[in-house]
LUMTI-701372 format. One line per 3 residues: number of its first residue (from 0); their letters; for each residue x, y, z of N, C-alpha, C, O. Coordinates in nm, 3 decimals. Layout:
<sites>
NUM> a> X,Y,Z,X,Y,Z,X,Y,Z,X,Y,Z ~ ... .
</sites>
This chain:
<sites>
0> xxx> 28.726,-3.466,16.433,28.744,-3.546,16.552,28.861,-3.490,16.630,28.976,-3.467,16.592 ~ 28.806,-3.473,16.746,28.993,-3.427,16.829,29.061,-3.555,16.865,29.025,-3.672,16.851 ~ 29.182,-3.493,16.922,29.250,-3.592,16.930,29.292,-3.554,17.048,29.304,-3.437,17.085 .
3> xxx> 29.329,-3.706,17.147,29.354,-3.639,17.307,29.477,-3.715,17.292,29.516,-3.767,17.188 ~ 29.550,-3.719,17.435,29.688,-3.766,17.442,29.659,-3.865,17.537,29.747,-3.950,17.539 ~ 29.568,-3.884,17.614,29.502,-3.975,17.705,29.378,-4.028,17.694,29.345,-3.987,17.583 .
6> xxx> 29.265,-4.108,17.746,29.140,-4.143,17.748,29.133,-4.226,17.877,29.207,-4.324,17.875 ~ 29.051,-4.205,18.007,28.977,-4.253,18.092,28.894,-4.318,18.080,28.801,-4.243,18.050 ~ 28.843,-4.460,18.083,28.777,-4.521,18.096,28.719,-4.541,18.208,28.750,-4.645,18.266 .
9> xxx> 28.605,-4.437,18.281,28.569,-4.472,18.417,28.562,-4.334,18.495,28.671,-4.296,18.539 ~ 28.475,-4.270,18.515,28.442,-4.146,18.580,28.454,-4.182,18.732,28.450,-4.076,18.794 ~ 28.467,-4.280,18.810,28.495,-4.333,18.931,28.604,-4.194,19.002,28.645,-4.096,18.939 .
12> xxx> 28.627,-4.224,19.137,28.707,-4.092,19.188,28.834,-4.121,19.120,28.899,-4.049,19.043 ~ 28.861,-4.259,19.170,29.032,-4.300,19.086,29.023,-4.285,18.933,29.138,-4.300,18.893 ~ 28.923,-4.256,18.800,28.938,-4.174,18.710,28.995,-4.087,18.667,29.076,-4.059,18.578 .
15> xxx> 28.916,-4.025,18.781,28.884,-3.831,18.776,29.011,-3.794,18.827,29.074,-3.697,18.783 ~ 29.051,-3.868,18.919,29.168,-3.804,18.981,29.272,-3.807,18.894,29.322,-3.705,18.846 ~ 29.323,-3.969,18.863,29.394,-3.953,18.728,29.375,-3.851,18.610,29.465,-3.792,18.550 .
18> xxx> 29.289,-3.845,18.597,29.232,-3.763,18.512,29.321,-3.611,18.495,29.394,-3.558,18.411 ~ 29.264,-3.579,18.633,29.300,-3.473,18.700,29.490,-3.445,18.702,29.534,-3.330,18.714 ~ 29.550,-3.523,18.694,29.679,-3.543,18.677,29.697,-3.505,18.581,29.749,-3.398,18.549 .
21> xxx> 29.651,-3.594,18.512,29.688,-3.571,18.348,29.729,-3.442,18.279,29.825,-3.402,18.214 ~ 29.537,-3.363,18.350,29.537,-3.274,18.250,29.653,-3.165,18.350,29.723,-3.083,18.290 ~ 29.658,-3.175,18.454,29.771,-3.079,18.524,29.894,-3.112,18.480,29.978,-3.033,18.523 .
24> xxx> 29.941,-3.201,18.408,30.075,-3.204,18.356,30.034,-3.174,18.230,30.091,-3.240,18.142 ~ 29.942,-3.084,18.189,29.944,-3.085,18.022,29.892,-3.156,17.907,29.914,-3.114,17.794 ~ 29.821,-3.268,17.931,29.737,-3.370,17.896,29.619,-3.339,17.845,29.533,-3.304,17.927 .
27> xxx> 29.582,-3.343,17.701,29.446,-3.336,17.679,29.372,-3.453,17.672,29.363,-3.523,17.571 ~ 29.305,-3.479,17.810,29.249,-3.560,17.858,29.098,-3.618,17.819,29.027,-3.519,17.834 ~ 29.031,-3.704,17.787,28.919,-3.753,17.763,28.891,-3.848,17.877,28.971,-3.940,17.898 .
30> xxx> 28.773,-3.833,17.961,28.688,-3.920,18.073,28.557,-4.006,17.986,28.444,-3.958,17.975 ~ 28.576,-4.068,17.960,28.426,-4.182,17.934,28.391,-4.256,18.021,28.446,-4.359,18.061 ~ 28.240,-4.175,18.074,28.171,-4.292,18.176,28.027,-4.325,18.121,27.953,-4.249,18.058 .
33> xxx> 28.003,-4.462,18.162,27.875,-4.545,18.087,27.747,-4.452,18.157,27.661,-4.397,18.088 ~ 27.752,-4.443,18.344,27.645,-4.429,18.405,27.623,-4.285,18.360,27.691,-4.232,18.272 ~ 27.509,-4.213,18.439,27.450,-4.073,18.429,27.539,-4.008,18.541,27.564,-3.887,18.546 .
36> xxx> 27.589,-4.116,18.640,27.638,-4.048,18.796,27.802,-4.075,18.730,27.829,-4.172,18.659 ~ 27.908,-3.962,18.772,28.040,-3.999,18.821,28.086,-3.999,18.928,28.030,-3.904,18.982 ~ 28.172,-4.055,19.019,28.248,-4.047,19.115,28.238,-4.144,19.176,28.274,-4.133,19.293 .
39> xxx> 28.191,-4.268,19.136,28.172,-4.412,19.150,28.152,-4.395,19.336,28.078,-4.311,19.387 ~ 28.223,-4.481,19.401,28.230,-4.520,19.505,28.172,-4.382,19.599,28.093,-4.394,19.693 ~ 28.220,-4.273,19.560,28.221,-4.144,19.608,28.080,-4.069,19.597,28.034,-3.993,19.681 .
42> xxx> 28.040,-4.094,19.514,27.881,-4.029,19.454,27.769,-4.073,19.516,27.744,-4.193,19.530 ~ 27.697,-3.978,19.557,27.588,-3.955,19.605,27.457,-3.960,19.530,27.423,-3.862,19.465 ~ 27.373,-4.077,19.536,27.294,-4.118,19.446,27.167,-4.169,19.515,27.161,-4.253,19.605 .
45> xxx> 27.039,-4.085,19.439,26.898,-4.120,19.545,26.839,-4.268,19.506,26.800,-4.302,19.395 ~ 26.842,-4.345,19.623,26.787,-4.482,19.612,26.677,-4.533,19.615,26.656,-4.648,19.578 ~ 26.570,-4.434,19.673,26.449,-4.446,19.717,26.417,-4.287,19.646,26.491,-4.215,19.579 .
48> xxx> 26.300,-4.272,19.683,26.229,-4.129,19.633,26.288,-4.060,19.750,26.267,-4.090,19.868 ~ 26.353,-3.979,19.714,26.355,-3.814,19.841,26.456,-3.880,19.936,26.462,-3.834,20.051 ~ 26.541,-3.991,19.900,26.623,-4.073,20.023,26.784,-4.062,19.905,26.816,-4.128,19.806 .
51> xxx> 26.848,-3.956,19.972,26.966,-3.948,19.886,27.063,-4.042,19.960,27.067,-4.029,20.083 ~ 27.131,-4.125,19.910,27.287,-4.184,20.012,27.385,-4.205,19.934,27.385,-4.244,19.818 ~ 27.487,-4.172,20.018,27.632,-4.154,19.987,27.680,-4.310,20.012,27.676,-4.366,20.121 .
54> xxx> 27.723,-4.366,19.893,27.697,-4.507,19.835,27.861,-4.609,19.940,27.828,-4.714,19.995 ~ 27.967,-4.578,19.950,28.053,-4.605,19.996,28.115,-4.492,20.075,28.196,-4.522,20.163 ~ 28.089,-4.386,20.058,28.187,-4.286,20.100,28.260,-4.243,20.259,28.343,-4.161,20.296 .
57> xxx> 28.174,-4.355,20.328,28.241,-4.403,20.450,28.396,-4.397,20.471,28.464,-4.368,20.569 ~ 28.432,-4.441,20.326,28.581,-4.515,20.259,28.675,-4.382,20.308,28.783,-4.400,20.364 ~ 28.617,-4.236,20.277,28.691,-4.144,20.217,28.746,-4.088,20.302,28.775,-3.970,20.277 .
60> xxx> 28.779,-4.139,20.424,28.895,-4.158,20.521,28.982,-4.143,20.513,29.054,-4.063,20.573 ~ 29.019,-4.257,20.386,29.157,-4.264,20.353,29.208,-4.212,20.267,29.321,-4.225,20.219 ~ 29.091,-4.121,20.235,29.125,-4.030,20.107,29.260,-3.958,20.084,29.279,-3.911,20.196 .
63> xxx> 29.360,-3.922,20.011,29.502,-3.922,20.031,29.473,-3.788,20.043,29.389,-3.727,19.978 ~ 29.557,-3.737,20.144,29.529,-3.594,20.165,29.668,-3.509,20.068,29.693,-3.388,20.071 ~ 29.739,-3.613,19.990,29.826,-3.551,19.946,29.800,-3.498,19.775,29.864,-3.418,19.707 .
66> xxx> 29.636,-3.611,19.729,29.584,-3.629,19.669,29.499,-3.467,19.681,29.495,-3.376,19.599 ~ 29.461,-3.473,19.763,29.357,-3.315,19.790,29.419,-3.278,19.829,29.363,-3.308,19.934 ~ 29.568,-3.190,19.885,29.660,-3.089,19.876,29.661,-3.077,19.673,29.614,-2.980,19.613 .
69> xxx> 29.728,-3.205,19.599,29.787,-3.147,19.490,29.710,-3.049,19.398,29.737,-2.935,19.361 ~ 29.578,-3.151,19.368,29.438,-3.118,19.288,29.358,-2.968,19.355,29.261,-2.924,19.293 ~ 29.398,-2.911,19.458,29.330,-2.821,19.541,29.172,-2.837,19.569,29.086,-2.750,19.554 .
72> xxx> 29.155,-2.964,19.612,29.007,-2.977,19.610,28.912,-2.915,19.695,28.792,-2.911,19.669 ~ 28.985,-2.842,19.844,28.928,-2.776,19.905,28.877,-2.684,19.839,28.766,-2.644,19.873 ~ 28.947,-2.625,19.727,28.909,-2.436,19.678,28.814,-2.521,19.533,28.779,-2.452,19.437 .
75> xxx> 28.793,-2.626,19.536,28.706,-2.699,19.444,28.574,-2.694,19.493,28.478,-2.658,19.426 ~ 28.570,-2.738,19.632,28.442,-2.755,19.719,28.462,-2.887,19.765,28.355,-2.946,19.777 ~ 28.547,-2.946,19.790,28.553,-3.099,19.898,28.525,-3.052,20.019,28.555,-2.940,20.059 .
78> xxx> 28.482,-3.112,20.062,28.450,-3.102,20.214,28.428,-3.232,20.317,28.318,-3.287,20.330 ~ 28.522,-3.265,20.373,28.465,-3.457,20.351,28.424,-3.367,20.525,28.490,-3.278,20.578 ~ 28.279,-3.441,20.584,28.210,-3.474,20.649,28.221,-3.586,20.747,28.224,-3.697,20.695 .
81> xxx> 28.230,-3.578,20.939,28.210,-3.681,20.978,28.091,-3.743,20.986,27.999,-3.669,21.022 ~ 28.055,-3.882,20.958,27.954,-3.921,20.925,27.892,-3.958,21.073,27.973,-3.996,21.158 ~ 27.782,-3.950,21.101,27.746,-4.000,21.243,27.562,-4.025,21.181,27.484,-3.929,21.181 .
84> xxx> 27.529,-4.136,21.142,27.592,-4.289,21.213,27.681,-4.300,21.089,27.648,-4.264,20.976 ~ 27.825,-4.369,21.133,27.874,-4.467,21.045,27.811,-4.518,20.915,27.863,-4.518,20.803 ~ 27.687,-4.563,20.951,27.625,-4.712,20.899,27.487,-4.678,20.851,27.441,-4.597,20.931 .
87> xxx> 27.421,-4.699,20.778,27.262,-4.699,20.792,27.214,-4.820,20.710,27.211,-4.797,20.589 ~ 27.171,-4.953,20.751,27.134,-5.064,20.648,26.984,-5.079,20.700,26.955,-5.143,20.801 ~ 26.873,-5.002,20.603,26.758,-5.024,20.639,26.686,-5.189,20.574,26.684,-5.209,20.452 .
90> xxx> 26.645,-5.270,20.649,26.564,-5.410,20.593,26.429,-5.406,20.589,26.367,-5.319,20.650 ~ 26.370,-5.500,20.519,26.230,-5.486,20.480,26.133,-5.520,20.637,26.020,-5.487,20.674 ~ 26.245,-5.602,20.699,26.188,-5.618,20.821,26.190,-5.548,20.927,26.178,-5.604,21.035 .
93> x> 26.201,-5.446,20.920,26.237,-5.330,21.017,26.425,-5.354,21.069,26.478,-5.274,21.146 .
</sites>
């Protein structure tokens, strides 16, 4: 069995990011998430057949840019996107 110096409960972005701390200060880090998807709020997950949507990520605005300076998420592949529309809430009633 290994042994870590930390454990995450929650693959969510605020996880990962912690996460991500951790192991940059030296931390042998463990992430446990229940779902198949991580990045909670952030993750992009198909709801319908062939209909992918980005579940909250409206949010990621406020994403701390000091947060993606430290982690280097640009040279990761972040790329945050302006969204146009904002919004999309399709109803059964048109």
């Amino acid at each position: 069995m290994s042994n870590y110096d930390s454990i995450v409960i929650g693959a969510g972005h605020n996880g990962l990011v912690t996460a991500a701390y951790l192991a940059k200060a030296g931390r042998k880090v463990l992430v446990l998430e229940r779902r198949e998807v991580v990045g909670g709020i952030a993750a992009t997950e198909e709801i319908f057949p062939g209909f992918k949507f980005a579940t909250v990520a409206h949010l990621a605005s406020g994403f701390a840019s000091e947060v993606s300076a430290d982690l280097e998420l640009k040279k990761h592949g972040l790329e945050l996107l302006p969204l146009d529309p904002l919004l999309f809430a399709p109803s059964l009633s048109g």
